[in-house]
C-alpha positions as CSV (number, residue, x, y, z in Angstrom):
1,X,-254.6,58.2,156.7
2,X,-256.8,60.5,158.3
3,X,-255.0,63.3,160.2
4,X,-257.0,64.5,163.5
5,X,-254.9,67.6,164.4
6,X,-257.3,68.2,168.1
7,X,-255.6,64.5,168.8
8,X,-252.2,65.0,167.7
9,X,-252.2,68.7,169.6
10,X,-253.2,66.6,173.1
11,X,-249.6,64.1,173.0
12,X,-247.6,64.8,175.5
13,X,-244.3,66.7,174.3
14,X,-241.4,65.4,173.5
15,X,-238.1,66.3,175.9
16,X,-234.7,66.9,174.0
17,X,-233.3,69.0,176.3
18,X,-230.1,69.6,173.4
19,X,-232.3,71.2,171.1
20,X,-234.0,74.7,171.1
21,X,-236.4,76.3,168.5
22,X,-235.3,79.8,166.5
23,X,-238.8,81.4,164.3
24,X,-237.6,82.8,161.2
25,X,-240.1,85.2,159.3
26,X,-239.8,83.2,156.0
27,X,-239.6,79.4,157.2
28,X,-239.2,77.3,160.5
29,X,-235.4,76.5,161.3
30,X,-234.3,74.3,164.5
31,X,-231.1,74.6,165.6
32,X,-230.2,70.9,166.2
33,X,-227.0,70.1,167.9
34,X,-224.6,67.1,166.5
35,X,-221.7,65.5,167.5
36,X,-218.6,65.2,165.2
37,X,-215.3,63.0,165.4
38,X,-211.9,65.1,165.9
39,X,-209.5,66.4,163.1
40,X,-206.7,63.7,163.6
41,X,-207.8,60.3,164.1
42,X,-206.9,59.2,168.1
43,X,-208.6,56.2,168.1
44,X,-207.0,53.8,170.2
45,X,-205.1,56.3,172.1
46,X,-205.8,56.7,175.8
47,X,-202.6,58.1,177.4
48,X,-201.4,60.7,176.2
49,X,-197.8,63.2,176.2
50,X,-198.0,66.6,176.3
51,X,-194.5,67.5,175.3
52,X,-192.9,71.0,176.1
53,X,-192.8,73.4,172.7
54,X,-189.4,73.6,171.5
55,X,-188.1,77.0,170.2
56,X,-186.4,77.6,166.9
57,X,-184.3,80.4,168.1
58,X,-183.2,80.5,171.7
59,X,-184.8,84.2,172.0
60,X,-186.5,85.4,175.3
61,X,-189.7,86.2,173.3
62,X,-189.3,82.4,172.1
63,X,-189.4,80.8,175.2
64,X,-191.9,82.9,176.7
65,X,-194.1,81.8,173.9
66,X,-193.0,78.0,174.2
67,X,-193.9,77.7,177.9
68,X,-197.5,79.5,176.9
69,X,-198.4,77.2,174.1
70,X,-196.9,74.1,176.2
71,X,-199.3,75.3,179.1
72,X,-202.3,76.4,177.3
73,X,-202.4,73.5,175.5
74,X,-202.4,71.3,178.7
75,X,-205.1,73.1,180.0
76,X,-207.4,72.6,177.1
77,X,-206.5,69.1,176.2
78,X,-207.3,68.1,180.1
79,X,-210.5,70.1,180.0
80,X,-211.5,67.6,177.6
81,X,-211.0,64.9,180.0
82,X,-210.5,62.5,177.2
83,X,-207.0,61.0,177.7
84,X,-205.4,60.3,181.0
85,X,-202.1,62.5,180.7
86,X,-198.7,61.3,181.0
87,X,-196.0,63.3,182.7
88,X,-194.0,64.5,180.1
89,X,-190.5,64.5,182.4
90,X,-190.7,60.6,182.6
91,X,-191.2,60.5,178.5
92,X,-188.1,62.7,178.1
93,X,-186.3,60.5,181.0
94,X,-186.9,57.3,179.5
95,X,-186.1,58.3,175.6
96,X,-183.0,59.9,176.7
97,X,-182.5,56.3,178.3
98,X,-183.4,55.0,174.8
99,X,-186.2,53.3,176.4
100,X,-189.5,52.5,174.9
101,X,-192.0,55.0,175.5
102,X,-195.2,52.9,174.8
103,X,-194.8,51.3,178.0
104,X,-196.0,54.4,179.4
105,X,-197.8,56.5,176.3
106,X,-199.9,56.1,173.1
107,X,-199.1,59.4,171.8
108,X,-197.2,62.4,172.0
109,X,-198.7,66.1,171.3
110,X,-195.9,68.3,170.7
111,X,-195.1,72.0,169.1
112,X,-192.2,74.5,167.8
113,X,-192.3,78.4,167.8
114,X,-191.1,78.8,164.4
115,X,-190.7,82.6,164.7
116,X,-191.8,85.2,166.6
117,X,-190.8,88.8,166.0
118,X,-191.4,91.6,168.4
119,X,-191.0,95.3,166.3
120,X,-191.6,99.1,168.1
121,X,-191.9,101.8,166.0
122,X,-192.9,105.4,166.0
123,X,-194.7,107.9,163.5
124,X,-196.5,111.1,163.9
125,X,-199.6,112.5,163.9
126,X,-201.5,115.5,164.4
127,X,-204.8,116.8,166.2
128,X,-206.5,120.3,165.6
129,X,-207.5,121.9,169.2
130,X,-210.7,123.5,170.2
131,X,-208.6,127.3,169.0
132,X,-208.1,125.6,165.7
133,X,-204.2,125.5,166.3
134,X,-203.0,121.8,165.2
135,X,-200.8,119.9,167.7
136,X,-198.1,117.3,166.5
137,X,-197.8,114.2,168.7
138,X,-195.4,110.9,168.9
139,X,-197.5,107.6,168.6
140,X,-195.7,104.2,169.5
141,X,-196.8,101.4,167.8
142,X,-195.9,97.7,168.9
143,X,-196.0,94.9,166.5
144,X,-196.0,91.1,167.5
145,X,-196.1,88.4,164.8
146,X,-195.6,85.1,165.2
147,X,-195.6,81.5,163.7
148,X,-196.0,77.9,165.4
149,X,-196.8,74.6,165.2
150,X,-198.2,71.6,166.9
151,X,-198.3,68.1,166.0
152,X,-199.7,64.4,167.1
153,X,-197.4,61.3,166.7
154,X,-197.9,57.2,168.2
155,X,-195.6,56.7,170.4
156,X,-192.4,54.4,169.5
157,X,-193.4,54.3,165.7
158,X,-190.9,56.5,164.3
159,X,-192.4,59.3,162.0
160,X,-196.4,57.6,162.3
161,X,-197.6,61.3,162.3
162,X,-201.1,61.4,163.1
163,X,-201.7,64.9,162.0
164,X,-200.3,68.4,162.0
165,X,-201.0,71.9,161.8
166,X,-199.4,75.2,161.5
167,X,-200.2,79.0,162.1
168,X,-198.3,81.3,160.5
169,X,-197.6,85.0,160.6
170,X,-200.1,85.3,163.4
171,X,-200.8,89.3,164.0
172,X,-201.5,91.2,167.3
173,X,-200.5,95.2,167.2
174,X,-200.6,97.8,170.0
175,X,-200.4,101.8,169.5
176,X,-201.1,104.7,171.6
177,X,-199.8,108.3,172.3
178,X,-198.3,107.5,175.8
179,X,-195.6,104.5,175.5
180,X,-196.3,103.2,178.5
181,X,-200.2,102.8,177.9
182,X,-198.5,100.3,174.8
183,X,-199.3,96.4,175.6
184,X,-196.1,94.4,176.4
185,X,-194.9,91.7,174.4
186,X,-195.3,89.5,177.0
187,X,-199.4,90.1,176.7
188,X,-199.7,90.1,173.4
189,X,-198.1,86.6,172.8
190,X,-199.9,85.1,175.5
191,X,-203.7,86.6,173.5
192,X,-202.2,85.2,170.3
193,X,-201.7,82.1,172.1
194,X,-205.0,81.7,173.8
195,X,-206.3,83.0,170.4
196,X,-205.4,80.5,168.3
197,X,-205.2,77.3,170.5
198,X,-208.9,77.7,171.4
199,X,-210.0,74.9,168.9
200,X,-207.4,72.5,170.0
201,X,-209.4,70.4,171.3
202,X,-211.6,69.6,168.6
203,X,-208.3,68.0,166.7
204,X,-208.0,65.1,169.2
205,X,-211.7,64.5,170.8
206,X,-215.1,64.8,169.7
207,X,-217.1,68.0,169.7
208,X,-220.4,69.3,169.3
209,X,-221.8,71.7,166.4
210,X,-225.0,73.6,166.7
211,X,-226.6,73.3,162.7
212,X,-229.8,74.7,161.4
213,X,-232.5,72.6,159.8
214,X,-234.6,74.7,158.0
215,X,-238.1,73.4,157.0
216,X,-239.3,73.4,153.6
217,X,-242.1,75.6,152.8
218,X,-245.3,74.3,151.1
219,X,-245.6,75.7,147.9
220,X,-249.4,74.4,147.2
221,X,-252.4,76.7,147.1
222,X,-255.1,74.3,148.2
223,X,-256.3,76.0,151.4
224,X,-256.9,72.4,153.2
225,X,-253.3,71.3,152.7
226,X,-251.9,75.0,153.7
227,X,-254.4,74.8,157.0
228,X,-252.4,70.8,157.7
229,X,-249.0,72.2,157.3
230,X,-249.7,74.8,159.3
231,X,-250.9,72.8,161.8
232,X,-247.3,70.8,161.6
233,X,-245.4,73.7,161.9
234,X,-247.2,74.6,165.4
235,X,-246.7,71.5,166.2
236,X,-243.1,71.5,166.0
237,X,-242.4,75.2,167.7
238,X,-244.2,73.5,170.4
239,X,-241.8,71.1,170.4
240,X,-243.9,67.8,169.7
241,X,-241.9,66.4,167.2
242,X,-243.2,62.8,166.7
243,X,-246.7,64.2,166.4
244,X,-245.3,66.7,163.7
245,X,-243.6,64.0,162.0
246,X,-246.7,61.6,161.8
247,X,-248.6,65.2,160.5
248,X,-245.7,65.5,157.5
249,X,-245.9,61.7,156.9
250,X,-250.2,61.9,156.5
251,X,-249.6,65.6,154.4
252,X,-246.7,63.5,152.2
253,X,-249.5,60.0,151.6
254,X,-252.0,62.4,150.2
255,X,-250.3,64.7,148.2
256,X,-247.0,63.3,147.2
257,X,-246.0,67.0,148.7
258,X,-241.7,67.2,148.7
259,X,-242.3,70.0,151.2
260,X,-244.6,67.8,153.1
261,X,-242.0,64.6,152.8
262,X,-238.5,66.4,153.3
263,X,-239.6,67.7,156.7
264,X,-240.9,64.7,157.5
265,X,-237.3,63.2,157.1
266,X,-235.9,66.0,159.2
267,X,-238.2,65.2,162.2
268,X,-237.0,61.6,161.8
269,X,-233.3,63.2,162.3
270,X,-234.2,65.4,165.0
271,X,-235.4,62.5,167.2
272,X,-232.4,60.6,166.3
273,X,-233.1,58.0,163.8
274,X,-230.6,58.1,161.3
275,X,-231.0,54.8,159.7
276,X,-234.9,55.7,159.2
277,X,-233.9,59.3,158.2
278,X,-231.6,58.0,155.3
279,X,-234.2,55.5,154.0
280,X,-237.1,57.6,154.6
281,X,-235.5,61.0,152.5
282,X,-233.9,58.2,150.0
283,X,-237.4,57.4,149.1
284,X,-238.7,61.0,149.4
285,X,-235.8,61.4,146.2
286,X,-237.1,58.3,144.6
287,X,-240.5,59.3,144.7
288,X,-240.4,63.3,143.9
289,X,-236.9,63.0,141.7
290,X,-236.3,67.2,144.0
291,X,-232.3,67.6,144.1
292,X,-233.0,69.3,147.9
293,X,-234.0,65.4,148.6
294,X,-230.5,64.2,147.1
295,X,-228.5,66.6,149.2
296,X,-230.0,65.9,152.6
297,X,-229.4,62.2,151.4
298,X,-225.6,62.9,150.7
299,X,-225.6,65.0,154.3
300,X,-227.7,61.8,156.4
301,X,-224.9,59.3,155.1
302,X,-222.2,61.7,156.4
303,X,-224.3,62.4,159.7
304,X,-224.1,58.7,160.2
305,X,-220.5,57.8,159.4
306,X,-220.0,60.4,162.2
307,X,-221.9,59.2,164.5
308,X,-220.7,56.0,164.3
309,X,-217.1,57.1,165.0
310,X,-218.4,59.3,168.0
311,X,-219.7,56.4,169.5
312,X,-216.2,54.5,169.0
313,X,-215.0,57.3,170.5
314,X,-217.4,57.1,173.4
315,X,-216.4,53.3,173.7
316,X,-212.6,53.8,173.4
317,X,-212.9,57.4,176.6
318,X,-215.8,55.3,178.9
319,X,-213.3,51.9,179.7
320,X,-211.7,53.4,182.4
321,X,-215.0,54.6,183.4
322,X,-216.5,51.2,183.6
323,X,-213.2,49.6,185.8
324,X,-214.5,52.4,188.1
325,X,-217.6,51.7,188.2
326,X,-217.2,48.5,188.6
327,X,-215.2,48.6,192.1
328,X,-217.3,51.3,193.5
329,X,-219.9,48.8,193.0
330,X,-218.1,45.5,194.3
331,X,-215.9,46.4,197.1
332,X,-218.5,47.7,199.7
333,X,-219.8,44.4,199.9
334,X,-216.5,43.1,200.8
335,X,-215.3,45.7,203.4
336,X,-215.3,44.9,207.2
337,X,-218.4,46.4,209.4
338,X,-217.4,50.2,209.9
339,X,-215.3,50.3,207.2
340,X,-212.0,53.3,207.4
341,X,-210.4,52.1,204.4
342,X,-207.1,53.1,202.3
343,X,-206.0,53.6,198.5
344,X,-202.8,52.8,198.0
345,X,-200.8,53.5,194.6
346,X,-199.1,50.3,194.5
347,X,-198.3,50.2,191.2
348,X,-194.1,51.2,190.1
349,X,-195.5,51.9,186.4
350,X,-198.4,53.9,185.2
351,X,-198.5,55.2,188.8
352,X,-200.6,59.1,186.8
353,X,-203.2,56.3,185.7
354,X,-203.2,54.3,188.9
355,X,-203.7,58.1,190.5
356,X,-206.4,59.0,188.2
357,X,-208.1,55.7,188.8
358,X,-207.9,55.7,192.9
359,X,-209.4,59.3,192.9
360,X,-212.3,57.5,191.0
361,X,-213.1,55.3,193.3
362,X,-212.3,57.6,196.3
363,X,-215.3,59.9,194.6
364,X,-217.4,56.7,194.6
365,X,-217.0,55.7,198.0
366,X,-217.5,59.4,199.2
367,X,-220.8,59.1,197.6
368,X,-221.7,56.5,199.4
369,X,-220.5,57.6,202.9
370,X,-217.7,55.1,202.9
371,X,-215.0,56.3,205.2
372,X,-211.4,57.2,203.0
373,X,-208.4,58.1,205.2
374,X,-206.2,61.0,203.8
375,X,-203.8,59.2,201.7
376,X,-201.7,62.1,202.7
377,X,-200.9,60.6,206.1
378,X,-197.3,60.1,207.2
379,X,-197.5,56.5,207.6
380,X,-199.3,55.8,204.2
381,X,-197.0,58.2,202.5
382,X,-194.3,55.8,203.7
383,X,-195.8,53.1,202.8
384,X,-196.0,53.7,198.9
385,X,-192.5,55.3,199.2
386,X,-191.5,52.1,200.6
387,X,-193.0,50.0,198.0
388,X,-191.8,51.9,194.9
389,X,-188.1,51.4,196.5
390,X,-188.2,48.0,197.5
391,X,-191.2,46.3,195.5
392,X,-192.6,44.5,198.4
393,X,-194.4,45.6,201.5
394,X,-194.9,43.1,204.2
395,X,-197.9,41.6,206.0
396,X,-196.8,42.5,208.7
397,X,-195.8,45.9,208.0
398,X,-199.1,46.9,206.7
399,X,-200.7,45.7,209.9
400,X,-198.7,47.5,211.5
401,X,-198.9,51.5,209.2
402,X,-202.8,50.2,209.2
403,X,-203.2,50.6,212.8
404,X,-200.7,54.2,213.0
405,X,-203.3,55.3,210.2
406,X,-206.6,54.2,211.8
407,X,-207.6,51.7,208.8
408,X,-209.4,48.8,209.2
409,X,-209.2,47.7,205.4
410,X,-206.1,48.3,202.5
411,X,-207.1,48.7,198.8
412,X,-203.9,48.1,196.7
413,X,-204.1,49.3,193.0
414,X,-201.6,48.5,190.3
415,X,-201.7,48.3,186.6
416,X,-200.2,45.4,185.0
417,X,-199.0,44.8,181.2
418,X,-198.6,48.0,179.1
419,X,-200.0,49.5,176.0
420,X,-203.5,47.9,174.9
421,X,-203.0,45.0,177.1
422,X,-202.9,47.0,180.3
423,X,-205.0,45.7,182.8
424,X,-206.0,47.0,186.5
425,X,-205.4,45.1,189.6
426,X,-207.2,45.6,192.7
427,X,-206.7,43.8,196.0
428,X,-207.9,44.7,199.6
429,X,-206.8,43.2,202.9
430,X,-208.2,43.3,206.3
431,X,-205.7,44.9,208.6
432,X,-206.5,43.0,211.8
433,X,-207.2,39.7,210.3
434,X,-204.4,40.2,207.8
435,X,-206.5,38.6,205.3
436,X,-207.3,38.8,201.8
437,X,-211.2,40.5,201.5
438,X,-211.4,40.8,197.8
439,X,-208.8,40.3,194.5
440,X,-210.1,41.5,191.2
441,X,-210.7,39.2,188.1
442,X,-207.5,38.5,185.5
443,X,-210.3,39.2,182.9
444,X,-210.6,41.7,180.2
445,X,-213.2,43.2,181.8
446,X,-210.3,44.9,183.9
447,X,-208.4,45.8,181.0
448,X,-208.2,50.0,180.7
């Protein structure tokens, strides 16, 4: 192979906008960010419970702590928008009905304070003035340890414990000269808290790690092969990593270099061929027998396995998405001219999901200048309070709260079946020809 580094310097640059290039003054390093499956395994598990912390002593301290590891762990576990949450009231509601839970859930995330202790103390300590006299002085100290847990658990499976963890003997402290300069309790718990739930997250959904690849140095004296991989190296702080890739592979053919081959294998990773990286540094092992090659092979297969999980992940958080998607797309074509139309929750299960999908669609047909009336209208408020009461709404009646609204068209969403067999429904009428304008497919590409 003959390597023309004018040509390879005039390819246009690669774009990886995740990616960002650190200079080290012994080698090359790239910081490379990677996605990684959670802790626990939540495959499969869409809807999901977050279940007040219980207490293990009914203490104030306790329950001030339970209410701000129940709340800061809704926060971040919504962040993730990853799981459409389920009201926890209706789970509690319906097991202490002895109902079955899976109806409306897939998991539960729950927690205990196991103990939380709260201790003042004093001591005393001196300071030598300015006229060298020494002054004695009262310091209060404030000590708040505590201890908790959290856990994941499939719903209506007994003990199916997906995972657990627990922090113990968790450490915050507070001292000064004037007492009332001391932190309350009340503070310190609620750092420890934020402290040490700041990773939840990463436990139930897939997150992203920044990691260093480091680029082998040549270790060969010949000035023509030092002048080529220096030539690679600029071209990879510049960010053209194909073109450095091709330079390693034509560095690697002529000189059997491991230096040369390994970072050629790296490029490869960087542009996010895993399948070629794994072959290409399994051969770089074969062919130089270096242990460095047999490591980064170990690593690729690992890489990999991840990423295929992440992209179940990606398959199993995107359904919903796609359902979305799919009626923004369909039902504009369907809508009468100068459309003013309506979501309705018409659903008497899964109504948080139904919610979470009609504010999906709303966002859709905003973007597309599609009139939405206010859902929080007297009439249509009535209207859904109507049909959670009685089941039915008639024609007629919807004619009739279509016209006190100003809507020319009805979209009715419900959810039928439960668990992995639920399935959205979407119908919309024509309020003054009291007609049916569209009714969504009993297909499985409506299933959520």
């Amino acid at each position: 192979m003959v390597y023309n580094p004018v040509q390879m310097r005039k390819r246009s640059l690669l774009r990886i906008s995740f990616l960002a290039l650190v200079f080290t003054a012994c080698a090359t390093s790239v910081p490379f960010q990677a996605m990684r499956p959670p802790t626990w395994n939540t495959l499969g598990i869409k809807r999901l419970a977050v279940m007040p912390f219980t207490t293990s002593q009914n203490s104030a301290h306790q329950r001030s702590a339970a209410t701000w590891l129940t709340n800061e762990s809704l926060e971040r576990i919504q962040a993730a928008d990853h799981f459409t949450l389920v009201n926890s009231a209706e789970v509690t509601r319906i097991q202490s009905a002895n109902g079955n839970i899976e109806n409306i859930t897939d998991a539960l995330f729950s927690g205990q304070v196991l103990s939380l202790s709260v201790n003042d103390s004093t001591s005393q300590a001196q300071r030598k003035n300015k006229d060298e006299t020494v002054t004695t002085y009262t310091l209060y100290h404030r000590e708040v340890k505590m201890s908790f847990s959290y856990n994941l658990t499939r719903a209506g499976r007994g003990s199916d414990m997906i995972g657990s963890e627990t922090k113990r003997d968790l450490t915050l402290s507070s001292t000064d000269e004037n007492r009332n300069n001391v932190r309350s309790a009340e503070a310190m718990i609620q750092e420890l808290v934020r402290r040490n739930m700041s990773g939840i997250s990463r436990y139930l959904v897939p997150y992203a790690v920044t990691e260093n690849r480091k680029l082998e140095k040549e270790t060969s004296k010949d000035k023509f092969i030092k002048q080529l991989t220096k030539e690679a190296e600029t071209l990879v702080k510049a960010g053209n990593y194909k073109a450095a890739q091709e330079a390693y592979l034509g560095i690697y053919r002529l000189t059997g270099s491991f230096a040369a081959g390994y970072n050629a294998g790296l490029l490869i990773e960087l542009q996010g061929d895993m399948e070629g990286a794994v072959a290409f540094m399994q051969r770089v092992h074969n062919e130089t027998g270096n242990p460095k090659a047999a490591l980064a092979v170990e690593r690729l297969y690992r890489a990999k396995s991840d990423a295929g999980l992440v992209e179940a992940y990606a398959e199993n958080m995107t359904q919903r998405d796609r359902v979305i998607a799919r009626m923004v797309d369909t039902l504009p074509y369907r809508m009468p001219a100068n459309p003013r139309v309506a979501l309705v929750n018409n659903s008497r299960n899964e109504r948080d999901l139904v919610e979470v999908v009609i504010n999906g669609i709303t966002d859709g047909f905003l973007s597309r200048n599609i009139t939405v009336v206010d859902r929080r209208s007297r009439a249509l408020i009535e209207m859904e309070r109507n049909y959670q009461l009685s089941g039915n709404v008639s024609d007629d009646e919807m004619v009739s709260i279509g016209h006190e609204a100003g809507v020319n068209a009805f979209i009715l969403v419900t959810i039928t079946g439960s668990g992995a067999e639920r399935r959205l429904s979407v119908r919309m009428l024509d309020v003054e020809r009291n007609t049916i304008l569209y009714q969504s497919p009993q297909s499985d590409e409506m299933n959520l």
